[in-house]
C-alpha positions as semicolon CSV with decimal commas, in nm:
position;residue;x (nm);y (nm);z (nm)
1;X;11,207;-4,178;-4,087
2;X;10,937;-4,464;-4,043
3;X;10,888;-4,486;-3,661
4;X;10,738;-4,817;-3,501
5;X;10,542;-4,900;-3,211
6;X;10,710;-5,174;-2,964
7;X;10,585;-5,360;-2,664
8;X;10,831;-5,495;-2,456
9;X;10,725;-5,774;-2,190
10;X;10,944;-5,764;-1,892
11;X;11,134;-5,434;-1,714
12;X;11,488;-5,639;-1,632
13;X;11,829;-5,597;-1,793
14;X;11,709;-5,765;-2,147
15;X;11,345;-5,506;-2,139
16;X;11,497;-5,221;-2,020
17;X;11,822;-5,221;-2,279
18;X;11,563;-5,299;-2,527
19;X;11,346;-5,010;-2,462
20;X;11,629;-4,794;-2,440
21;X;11,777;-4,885;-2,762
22;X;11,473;-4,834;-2,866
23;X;11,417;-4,532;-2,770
24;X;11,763;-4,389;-2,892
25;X;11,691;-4,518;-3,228
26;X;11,349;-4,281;-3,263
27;X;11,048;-4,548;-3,228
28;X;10,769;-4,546;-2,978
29;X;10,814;-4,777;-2,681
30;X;10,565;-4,950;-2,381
31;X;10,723;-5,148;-2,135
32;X;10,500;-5,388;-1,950
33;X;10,639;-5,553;-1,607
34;X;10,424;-5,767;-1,399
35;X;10,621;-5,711;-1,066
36;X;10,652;-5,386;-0,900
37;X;11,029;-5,238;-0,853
38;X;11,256;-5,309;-0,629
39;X;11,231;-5,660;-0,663
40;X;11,462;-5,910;-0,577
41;X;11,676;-6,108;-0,874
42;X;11,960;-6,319;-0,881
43;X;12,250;-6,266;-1,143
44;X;12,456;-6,044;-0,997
45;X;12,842;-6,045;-1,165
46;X;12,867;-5,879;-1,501
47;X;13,085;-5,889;-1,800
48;X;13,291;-5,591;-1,905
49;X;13,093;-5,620;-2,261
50;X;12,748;-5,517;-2,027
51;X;12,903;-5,224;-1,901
52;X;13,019;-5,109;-2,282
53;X;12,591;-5,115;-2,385
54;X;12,515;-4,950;-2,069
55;X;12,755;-4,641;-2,161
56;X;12,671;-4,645;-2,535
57;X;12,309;-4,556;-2,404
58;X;12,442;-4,276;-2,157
59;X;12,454;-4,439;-1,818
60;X;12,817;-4,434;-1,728
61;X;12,757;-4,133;-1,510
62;X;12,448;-4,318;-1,292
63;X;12,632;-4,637;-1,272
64;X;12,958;-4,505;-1,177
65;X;12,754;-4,337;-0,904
66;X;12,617;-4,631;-0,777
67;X;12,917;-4,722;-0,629
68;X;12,894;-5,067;-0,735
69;X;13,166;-5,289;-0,654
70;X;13,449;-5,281;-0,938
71;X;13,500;-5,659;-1,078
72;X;13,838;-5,657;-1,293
73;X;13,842;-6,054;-1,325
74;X;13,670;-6,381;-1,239
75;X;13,911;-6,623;-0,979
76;X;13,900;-6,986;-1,060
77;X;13,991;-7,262;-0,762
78;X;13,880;-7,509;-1,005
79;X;13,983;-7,876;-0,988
80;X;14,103;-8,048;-0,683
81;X;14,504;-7,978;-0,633
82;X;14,449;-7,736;-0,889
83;X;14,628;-7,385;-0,838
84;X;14,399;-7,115;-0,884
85;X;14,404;-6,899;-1,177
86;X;14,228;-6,576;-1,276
87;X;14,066;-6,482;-1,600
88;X;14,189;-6,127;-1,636
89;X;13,923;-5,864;-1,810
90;X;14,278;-5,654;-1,795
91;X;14,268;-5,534;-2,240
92;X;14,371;-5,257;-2,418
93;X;14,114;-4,893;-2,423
94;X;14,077;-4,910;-2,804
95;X;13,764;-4,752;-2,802
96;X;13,600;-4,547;-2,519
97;X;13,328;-4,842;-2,478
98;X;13,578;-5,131;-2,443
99;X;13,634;-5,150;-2,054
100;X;13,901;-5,335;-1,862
101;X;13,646;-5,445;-1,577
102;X;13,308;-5,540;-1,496
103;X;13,078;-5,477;-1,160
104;X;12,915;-5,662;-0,930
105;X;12,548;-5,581;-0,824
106;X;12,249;-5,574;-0,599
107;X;12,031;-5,672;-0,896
108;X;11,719;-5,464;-0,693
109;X;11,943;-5,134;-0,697
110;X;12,098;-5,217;-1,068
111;X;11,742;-5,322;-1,201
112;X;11,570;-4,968;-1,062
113;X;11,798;-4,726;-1,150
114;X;11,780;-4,891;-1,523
115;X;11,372;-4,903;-1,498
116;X;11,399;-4,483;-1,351
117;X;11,656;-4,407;-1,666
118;X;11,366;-4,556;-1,882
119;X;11,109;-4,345;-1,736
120;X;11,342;-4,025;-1,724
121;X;11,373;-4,112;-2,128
122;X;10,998;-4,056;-2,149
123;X;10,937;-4,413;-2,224
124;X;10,610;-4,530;-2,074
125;X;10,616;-4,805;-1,808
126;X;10,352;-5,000;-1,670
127;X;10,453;-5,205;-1,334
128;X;10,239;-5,477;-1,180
129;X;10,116;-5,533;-1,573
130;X;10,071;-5,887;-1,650
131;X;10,063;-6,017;-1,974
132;X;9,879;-6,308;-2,027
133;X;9,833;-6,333;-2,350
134;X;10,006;-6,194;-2,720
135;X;9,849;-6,256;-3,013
136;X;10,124;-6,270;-3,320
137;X;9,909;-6,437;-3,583
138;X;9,923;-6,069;-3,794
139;X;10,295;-6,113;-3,898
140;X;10,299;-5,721;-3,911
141;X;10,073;-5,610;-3,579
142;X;10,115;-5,790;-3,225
143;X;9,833;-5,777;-2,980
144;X;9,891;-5,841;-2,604
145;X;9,596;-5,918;-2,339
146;X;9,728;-5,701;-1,996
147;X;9,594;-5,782;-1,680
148;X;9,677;-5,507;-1,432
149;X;9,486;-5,484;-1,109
150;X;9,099;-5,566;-1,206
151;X;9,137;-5,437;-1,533
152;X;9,199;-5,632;-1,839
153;X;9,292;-5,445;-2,174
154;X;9,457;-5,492;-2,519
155;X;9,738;-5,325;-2,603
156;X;9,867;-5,325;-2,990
157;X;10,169;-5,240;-3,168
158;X;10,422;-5,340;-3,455
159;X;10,582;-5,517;-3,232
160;X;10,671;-5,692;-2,974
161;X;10,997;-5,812;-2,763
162;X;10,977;-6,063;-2,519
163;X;11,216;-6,025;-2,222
164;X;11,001;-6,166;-1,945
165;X;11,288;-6,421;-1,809
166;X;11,218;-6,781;-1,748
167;X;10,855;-6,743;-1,727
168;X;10,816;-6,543;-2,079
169;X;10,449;-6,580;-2,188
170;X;10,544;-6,626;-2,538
171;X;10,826;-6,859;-2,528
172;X;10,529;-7,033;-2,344
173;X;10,252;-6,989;-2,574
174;X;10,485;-7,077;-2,898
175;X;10,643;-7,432;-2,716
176;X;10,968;-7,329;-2,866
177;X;11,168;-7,401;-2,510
178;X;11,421;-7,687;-2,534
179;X;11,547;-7,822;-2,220
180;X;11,932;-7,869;-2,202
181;X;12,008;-8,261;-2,060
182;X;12,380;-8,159;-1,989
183;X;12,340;-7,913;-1,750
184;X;12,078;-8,055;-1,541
185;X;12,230;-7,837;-1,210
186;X;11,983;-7,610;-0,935
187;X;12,159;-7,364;-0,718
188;X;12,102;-7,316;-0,333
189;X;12,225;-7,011;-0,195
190;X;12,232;-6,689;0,053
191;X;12,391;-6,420;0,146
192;X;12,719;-6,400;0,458
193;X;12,843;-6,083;0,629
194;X;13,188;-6,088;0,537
195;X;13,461;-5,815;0,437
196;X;13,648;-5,832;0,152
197;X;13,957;-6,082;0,220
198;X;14,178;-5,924;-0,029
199;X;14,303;-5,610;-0,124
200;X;14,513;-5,655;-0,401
201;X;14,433;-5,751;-0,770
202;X;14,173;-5,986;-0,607
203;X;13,969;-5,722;-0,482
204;X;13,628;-5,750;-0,617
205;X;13,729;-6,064;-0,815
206;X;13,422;-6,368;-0,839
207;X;13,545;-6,719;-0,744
208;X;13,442;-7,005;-0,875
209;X;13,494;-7,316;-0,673
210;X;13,484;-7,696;-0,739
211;X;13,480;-7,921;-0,453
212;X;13,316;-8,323;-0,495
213;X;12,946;-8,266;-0,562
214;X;12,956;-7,928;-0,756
215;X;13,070;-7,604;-0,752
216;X;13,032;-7,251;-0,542
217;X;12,989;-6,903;-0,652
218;X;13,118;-6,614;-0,433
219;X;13,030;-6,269;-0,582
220;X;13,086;-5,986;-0,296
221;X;12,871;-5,678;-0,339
222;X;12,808;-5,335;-0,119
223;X;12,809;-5,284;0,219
224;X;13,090;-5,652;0,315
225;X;12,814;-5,895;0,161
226;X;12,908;-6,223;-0,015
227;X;12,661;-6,413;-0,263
228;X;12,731;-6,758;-0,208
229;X;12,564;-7,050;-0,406
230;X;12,608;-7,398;-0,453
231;X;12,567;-7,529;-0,795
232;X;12,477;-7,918;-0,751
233;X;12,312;-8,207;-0,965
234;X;11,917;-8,246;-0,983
235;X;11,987;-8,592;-0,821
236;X;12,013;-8,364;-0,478
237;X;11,652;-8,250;-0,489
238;X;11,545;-8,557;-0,273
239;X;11,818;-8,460;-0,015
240;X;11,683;-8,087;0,004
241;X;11,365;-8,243;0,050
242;X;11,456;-8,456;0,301
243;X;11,697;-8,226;0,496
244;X;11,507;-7,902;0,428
245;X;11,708;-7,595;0,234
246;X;11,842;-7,415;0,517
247;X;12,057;-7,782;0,691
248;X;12,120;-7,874;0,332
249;X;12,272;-7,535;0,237
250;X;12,481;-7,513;0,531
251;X;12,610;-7,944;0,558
252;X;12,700;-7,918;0,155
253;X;12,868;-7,570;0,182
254;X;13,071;-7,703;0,433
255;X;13,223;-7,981;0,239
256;X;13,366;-7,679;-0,005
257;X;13,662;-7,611;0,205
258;X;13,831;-7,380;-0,030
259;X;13,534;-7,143;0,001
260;X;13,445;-7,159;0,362
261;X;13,821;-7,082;0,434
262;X;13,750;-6,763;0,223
263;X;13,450;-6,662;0,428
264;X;13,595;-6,739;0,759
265;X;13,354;-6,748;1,047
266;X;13,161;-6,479;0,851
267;X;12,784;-6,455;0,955
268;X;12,464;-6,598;0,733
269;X;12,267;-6,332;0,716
270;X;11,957;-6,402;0,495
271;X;11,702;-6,670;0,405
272;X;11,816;-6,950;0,181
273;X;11,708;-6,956;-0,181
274;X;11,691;-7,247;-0,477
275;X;11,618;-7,176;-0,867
276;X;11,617;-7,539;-1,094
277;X;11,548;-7,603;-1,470
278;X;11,742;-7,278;-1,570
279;X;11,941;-7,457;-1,850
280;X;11,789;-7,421;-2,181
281;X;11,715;-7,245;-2,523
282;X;11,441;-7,212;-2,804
283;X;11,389;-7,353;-3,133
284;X;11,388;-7,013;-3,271
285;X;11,426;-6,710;-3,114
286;X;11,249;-6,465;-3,307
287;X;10,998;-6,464;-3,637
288;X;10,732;-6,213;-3,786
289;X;10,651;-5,943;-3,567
290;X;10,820;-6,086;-3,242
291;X;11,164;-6,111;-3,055
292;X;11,278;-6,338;-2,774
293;X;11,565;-6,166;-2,538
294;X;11,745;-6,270;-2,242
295;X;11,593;-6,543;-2,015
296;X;11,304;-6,538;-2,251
297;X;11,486;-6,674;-2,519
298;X;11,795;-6,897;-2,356
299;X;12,055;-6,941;-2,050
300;X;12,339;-7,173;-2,044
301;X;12,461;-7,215;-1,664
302;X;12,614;-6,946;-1,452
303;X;12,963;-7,022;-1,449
304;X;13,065;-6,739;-1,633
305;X;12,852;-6,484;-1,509
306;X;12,716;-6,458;-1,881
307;X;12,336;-6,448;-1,819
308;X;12,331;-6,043;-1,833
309;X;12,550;-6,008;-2,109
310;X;12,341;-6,260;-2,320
311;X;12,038;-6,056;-2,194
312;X;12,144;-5,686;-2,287
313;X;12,337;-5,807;-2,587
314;X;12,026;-5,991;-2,734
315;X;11,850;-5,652;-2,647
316;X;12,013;-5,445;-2,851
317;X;12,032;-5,681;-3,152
318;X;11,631;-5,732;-3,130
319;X;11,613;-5,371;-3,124
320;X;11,819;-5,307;-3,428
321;X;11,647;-5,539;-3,625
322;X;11,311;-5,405;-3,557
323;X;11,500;-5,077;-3,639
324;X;11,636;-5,222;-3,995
325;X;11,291;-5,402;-4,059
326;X;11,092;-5,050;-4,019
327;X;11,341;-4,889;-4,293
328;X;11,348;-5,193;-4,501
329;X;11,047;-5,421;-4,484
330;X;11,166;-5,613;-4,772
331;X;11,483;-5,745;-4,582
332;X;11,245;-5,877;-4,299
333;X;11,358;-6,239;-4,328
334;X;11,733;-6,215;-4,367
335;X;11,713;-5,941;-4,046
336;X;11,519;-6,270;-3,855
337;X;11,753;-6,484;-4,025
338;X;12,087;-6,257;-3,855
339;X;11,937;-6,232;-3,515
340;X;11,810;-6,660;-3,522
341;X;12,194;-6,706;-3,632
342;X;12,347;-6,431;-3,393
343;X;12,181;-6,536;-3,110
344;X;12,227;-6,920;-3,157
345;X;12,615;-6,884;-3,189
346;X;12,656;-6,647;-2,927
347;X;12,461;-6,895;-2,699
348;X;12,632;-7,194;-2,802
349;X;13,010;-7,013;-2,803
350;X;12,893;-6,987;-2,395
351;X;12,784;-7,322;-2,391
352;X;13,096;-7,520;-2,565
353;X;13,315;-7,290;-2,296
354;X;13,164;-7,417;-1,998
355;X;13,102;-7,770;-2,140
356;X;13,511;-7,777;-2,176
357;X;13,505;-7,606;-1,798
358;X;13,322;-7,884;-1,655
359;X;13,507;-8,145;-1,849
360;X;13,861;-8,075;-1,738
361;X;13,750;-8,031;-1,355
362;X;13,580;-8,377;-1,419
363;X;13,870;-8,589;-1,445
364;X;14,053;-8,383;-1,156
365;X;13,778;-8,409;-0,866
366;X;13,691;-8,706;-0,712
367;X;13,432;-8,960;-0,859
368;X;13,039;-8,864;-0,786
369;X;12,797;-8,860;-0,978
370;X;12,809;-8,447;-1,049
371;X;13,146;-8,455;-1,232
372;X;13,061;-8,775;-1,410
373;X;12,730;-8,638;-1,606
374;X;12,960;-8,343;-1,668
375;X;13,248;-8,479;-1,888
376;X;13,247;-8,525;-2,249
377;X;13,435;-8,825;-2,377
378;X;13,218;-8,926;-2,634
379;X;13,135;-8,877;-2,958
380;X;12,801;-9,035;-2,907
381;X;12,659;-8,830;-2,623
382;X;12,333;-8,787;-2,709
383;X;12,277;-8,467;-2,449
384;X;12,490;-8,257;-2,734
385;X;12,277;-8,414;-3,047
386;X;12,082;-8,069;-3,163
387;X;12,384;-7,811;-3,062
388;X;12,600;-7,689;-3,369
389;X;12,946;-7,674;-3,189
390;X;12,945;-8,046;-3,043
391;X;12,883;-8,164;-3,401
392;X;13,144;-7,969;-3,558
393;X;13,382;-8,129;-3,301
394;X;13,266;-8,433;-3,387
395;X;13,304;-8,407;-3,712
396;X;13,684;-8,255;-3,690
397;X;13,742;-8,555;-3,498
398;X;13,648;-8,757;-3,795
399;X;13,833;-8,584;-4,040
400;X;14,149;-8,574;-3,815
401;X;14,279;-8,885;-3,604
402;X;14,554;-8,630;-3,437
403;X;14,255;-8,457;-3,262
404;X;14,034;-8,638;-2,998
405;X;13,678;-8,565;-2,899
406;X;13,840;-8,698;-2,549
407;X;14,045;-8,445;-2,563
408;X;13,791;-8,158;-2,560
409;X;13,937;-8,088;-2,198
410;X;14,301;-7,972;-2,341
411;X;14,069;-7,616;-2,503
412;X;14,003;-7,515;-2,096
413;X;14,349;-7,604;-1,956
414;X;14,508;-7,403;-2,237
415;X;14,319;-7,092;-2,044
416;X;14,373;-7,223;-1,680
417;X;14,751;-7,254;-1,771
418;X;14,763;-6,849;-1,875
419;X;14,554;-6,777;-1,580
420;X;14,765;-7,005;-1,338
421;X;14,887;-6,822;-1,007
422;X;15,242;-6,843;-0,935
423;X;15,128;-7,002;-0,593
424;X;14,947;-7,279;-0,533
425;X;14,698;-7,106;-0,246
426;X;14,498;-6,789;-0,272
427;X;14,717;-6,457;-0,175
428;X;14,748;-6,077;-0,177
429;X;15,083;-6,117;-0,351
430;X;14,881;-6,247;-0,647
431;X;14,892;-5,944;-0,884
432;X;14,759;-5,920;-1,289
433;X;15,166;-5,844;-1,421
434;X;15,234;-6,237;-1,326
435;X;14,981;-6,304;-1,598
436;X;15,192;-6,116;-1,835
437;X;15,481;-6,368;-1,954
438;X;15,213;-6,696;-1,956
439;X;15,042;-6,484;-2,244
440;X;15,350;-6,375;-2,411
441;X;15,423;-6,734;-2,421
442;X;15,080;-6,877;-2,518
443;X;15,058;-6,583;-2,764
444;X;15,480;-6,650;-2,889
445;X;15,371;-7,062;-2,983
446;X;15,099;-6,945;-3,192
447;X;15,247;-6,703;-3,420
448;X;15,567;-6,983;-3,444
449;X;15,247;-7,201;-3,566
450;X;15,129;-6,973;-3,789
451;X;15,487;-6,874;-3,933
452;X;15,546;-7,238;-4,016
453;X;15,259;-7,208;-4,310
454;X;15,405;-7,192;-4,625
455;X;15,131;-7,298;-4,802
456;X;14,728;-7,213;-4,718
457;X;14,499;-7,400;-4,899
458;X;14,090;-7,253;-4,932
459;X;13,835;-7,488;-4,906
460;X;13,661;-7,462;-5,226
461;X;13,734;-7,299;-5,568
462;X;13,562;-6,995;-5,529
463;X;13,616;-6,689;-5,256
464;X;13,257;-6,476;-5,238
465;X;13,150;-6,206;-5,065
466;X;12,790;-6,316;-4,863
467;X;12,606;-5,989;-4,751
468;X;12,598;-5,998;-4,390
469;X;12,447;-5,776;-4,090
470;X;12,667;-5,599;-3,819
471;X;12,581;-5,371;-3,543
472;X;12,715;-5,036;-3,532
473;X;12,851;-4,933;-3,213
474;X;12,794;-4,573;-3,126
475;X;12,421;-4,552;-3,361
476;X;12,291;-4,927;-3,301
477;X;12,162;-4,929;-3,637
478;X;12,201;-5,252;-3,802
479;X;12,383;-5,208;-4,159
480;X;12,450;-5,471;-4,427
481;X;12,827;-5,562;-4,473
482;X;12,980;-5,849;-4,638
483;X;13,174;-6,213;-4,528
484;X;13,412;-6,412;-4,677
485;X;13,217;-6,751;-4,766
486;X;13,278;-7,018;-5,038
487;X;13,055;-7,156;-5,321
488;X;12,919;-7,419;-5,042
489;X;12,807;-7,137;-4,813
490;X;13,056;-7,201;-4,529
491;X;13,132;-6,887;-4,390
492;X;13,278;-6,648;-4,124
493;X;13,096;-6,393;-3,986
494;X;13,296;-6,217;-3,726
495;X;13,492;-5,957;-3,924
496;X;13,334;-5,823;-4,249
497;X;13,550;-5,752;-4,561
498;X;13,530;-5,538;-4,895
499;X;13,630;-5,638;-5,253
500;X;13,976;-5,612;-5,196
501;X;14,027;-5,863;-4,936
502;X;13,777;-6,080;-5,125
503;X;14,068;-6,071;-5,424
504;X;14,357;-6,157;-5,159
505;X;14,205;-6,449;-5,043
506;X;14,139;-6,546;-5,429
507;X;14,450;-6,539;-5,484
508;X;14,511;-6,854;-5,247
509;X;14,346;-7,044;-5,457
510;X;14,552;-6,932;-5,780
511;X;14,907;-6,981;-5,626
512;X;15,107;-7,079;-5,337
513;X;15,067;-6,819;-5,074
514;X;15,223;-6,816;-4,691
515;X;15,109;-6,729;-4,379
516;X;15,327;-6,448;-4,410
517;X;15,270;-6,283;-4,733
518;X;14,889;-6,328;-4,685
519;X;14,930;-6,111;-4,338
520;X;15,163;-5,853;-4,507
521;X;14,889;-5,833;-4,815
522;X;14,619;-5,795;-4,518
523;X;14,737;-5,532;-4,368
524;X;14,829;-5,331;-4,678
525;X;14,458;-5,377;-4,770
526;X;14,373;-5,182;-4,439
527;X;14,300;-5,402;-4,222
528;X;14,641;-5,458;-4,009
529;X;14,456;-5,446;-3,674
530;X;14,260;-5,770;-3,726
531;X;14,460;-5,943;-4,024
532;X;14,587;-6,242;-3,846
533;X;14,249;-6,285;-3,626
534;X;14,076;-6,310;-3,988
535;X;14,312;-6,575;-4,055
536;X;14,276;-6,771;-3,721
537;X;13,899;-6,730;-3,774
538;X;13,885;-6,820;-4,091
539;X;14,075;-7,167;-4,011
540;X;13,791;-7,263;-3,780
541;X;13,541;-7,160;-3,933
542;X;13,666;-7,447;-4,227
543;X;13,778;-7,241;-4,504
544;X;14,163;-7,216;-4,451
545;X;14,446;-7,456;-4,353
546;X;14,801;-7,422;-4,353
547;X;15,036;-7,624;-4,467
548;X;15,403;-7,663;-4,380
549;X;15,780;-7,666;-4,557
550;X;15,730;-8,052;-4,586
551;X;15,342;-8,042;-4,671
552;X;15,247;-8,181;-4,310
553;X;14,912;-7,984;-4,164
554;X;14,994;-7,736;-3,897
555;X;14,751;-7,757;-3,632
556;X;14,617;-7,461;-3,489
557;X;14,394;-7,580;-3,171
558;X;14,058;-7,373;-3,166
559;X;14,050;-7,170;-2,934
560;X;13,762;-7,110;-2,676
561;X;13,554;-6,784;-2,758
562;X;13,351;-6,614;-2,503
563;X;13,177;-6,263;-2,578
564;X;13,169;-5,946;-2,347
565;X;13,495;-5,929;-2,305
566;X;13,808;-5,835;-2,447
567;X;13,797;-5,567;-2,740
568;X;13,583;-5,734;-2,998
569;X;13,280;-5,688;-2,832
570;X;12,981;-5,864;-3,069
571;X;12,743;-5,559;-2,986
């Protein structure tokens, strides 16, 4: 096989699961960090979907090791009055990669034992290696000026993957970095002695906590530490300036009564810290000879504990595709074209879920000016011009007076009310099973939806197959499959079809087909597991809707997608 040389600029999550894709798919790998390991990182509660790369590429055994603590949901106390509810990573083992849990880390520990499993695979590393320069203008050779101690070289190769976090050189050099106006929020936190309060189904759980001005992370790790950050509204710079970080940490923190009564009179027990400006994405993400991962390329806001997901899942994509684009250089545009499109939904899908987050806790806290810049009422709101999802709402709100851009809020308390405790404070009693009939229920009213169709109705005339990329999910290579789409190029990309499914959904056009008989013809066709996800996907994407016994619309509310967990992992 045709084997290519990569640089890869930056040793964290998004480098390291780069070079080790890499690595596992045959090509020749250099990692250049600037920093010397351990270092100190913030980001330290995963996603379930992180922990399915990381044993795809052979780690399981290390990180199980580790003894990291075991994270099996995130806790919500969001919304004044608000009961708490949990967003369970509880799903079932289809696959030995799909994981019912996540971890929490020391990001020095997790970030060196991934940077000693590169070395171990033979992959060359170069620490305290600055790059301060990469020269792309050869769409098929990258050359990078490294400045490491006195000496200043060049190092070439095919190319090159960016994953140097917020202060990537070449998301610099190119200007492709787009500030995001909604989430204008810095963080101020440290770290409290404190042992775990619960030992239930809450043990190892993050909260997430709203209180007037913001919100508060608490993430415990090893040895009875708590992370605990404040997530407030730029407009507070002045007051850390005036009050000094350490008094400002301590006077806001105590207004968040919910999380103080968690840690108790535990102990502060290191400096205070502050990050800003950490809300944004790029133009484009990727082009020629180059890729943009992780913090390089985009981060949406930590609410979700998505920012290593994004960063090891855009890893292994950019890795494939410099994979496909060795074996087929002729396909190097639509492989740019799948991770620019990839990338940008996956991004967005975060951003619309927290966006709907911080809307419903908007119009439950009291008034400041924190929860006011973070509610979306509007269709006009020009912070949400260039993103695809707040356009698409606005446009379904056109098209249909039932719906409501104003109601945006109803997509997040859909969730919170499946989550809900059966109490109304925090407890040990709290356990996953009273999750159970909430789901059943939420889960019941959507297949009585979807039974009322008795007539679905394509958009278009025409039901075509549009080749497609997909990640495989033992070998990482990236293979060409095939999407439904329609003559006007709307499409959906999630599941990919054959022929005979392609027919099926043809034959809505031709005659009057139900909800039901399109399922039952579905799974005949082979694909029983996922036939009425297709279908729900396929309605918001555009290119179904369902009609009932009278002819009325049956409304199916979208619902709010978030990758890394579940079963349907995207990588």
């Amino acid at each position: 096989m045709k084997r290519a040389k990569v640089t890869v600029i930056g040793a964290g999550p998004a480098g390291c699961v780069a070079a080790l894709t890499l690595n596992k798919l045959g090509h020749e790998v250099e990692v250049y960090e600037k920093g010397h390991f351990p270092r100190y990182r913030i980001g330290e509660s995963f996603l379930p979907g992180t922990l399915s790369i990381l044993n795809r590429l052979g780690l399981q055994e290390k990180i199980d090791a580790a003894g990291f603590v075991k994270k099996p949901s995130a806790t919500f106390l969001w919304g004044q009055d608000q009961a708490p509810w949990t967003f369970s990573f509880a799903t079932p083992k289809t696959a030995p990669w799909v994981f019912d849990h996540a971890i929490q880390v020391k990001r020095e520990e997790f970030d060196a034992l991934l940077l000693d499993e590169v070395r171990e695979r033979g992959i060359s590393v170069f620490e305290g290696a600055a790059v301060s320069d990469v020269d792309i203008s050869d769409p098929g050779r990258v050359s990078l000026t490294v400045r490491q101690g006195e000496d200043t070289r060049v190092v070439e190769s095919d190319f090159v993957i960016d994953a140097g976090g917020a202060g990537s050189p070449l998301a610099r050099q190119l200007k492709v970095r787009r500030y995001d106006e909604f989430y204008k929020n810095f963080a101020v936190w440290s770290y409290f002695r404190c042992k775990e309060p619960f030992e239930g189904d809450l043990k190892g759980t993050t909260f997430s906590i709203t209180f007037q001005d913001g919100w508060v992370w608490m993430i415990p790790l090893k040895g009875d530490l708590y992370s605990v950050g404040l997530v407030v509204d730029r407009s507070k710079a002045s007051e850390v300036k005036e009050l000094g970080p350490d008094r400002f940490y301590r006077e806001t923190l105590a207004q968040a009564v919910r999380a103080t009564a968690i840690l108790g009179d535990a102990e502060m027990v290191d400096e205070v810290r502050i990050v800003h400006d950490w809300s944004y994405d790029s133009e484009w993400f990727s082009g020629g000879a180059y890729f943009l991962c992780g913090d390089a390329a985009c981060f949406t806001d930590p609410l979700f504990s998505q920012g290593v997901h994004l960063a090891t899942q855009s890893a292994v994509s950019a890795a494939s595709a410099i994979d496909r684009i060795t074996r087929f250089e002729d396909e190097r545009e639509e492989v740019h074209a799948w991770y620019n499109r990839s990338y940008r939904e996956t991004y967005e899908q975060y951003h619309e879920f927290l966006a709907s987050f911080y809307t419903f806790a908007s119009f439950t806290e009291p008034e400041s000016e924190f929860w006011r810049k973070r509610r979306i009422s509007e269709s006009d709101d020009a912070r949400l011009s260039r993103l695809r999802w707040f356009d698409r709402l606005v446009q379904d709100d056109l098209e249909n007076p039932t719906t409501s851009v104003a109601d945006f809020r109803d997509r997040a308390s859909t969730m919170i009310a499946i989550g809900r405790h059966q109490r109304k404070e925090l407890s040990d009693e709290f356990t996953e099973n009273e999750l159970g009939f909430a789901r059943m229920r939420w889960i019941s009213g959507l297949t009585k939806q979807l039974n009322r169709i008795t007539r679905l109705r394509w958009a278009g005339d025409e039901v075509r197959l549009k080749p497609y990329y997909k990640v495989e999910p033992t070998s990482f290579r990236l293979e060409r499959k095939q999407v439904l789409a329609n003559e006007d190029g709307t499409d959906m990309i999630k599941f990919p079809v054959e022929e005979e499914q392609r027919e099926i959904f043809q034959g809505v056009v031709k005659e009057t087909v139900s909800y039901k008989t399109l399922i039952k013809q579905l799974s005949d066709s082979g694909v029983r597991e996922v036939s009425s996800q297709i279908v729900i996907r396929l309605m918001e994407a555009g290119l179904l809707s369902g009609y009932d016994k009278n002819d009325e619309r049956v409304a199916i509310q979208d619902r709010l997608r978030f990758d890394g967990v579940g079963v349907e992992y995207e990588v």
